[in-house]
C-alpha angles and dihedrals in degrees: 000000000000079000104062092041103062089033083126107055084040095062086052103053095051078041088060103036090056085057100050081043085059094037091057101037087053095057097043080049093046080045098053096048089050089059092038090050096046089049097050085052086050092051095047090048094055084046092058092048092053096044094046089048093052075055092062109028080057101065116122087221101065099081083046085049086046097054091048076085095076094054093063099074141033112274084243104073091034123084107178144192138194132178115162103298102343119087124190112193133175117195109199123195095358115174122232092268094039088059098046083054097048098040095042084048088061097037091071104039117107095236133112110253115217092168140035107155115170125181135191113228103162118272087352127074121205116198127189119198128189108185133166132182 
């Protein structure tokens, strides 16, 4: 009979309760799209670096840019080593200025860098540099 009587009230509150259901599950959905959506652009985004860096690790200039290292300081002081794509080079007794050019030289070649080794020996820097591409 209480029932009945309050059939009304009733209706509203599942009526309510729906809503606030709907309310709630379209949130969590419009969430959950937001997160997909940002990780596909993420995703994307990685794609375009990678395929702009096989560009440039590509080129067929990069080994002639590589070997220009030989060229920055005297033989003398330069044992190198080349095998495909890999180079393997040891600067003994560099001076100061020797080392900038050498260093500043690598710094801006596309190429992945295994090994940067620089010592202190007085007034002399040895540098050891390990690269691939």
């Amino acid at each position: 009979m209480i029932a009945k009587r309050y059939q009304n009230e009733w209706i509203v509150l599942a009526a309510f309760l729906l809503m606030a259901l709907s309310f709630i599950y379209k949130n969590v959905q419009i969430a959950s799209q937001q997160e997909m959506i940002s990780g596909t652009k993420k995703t994307v985004q990685e794609l375009k670096e990678v395929i702009a860096l096989q560009k440039i690790w590509a080129d067929k200039k990069t080994t002639q840019n590589v070997t220009k290292l030989q060229t920055l300081v005297p033989d003398s002081k330069l044992t190198w080593s080349s095998k495909k794509k890999n180079v393997t080079a040891s600067y003994k007794g560099l001076t100061s200025r020797e080392l900038n050019a050498v260093t500043s030289k690598i710094m801006t070649l596309p190429v992945e860098i295994k090994k940067l080794a620089i010592e202190n020996k007085g007034a002399a820097y040895d540098l050891e540099f390990q690269c691939k591409w």
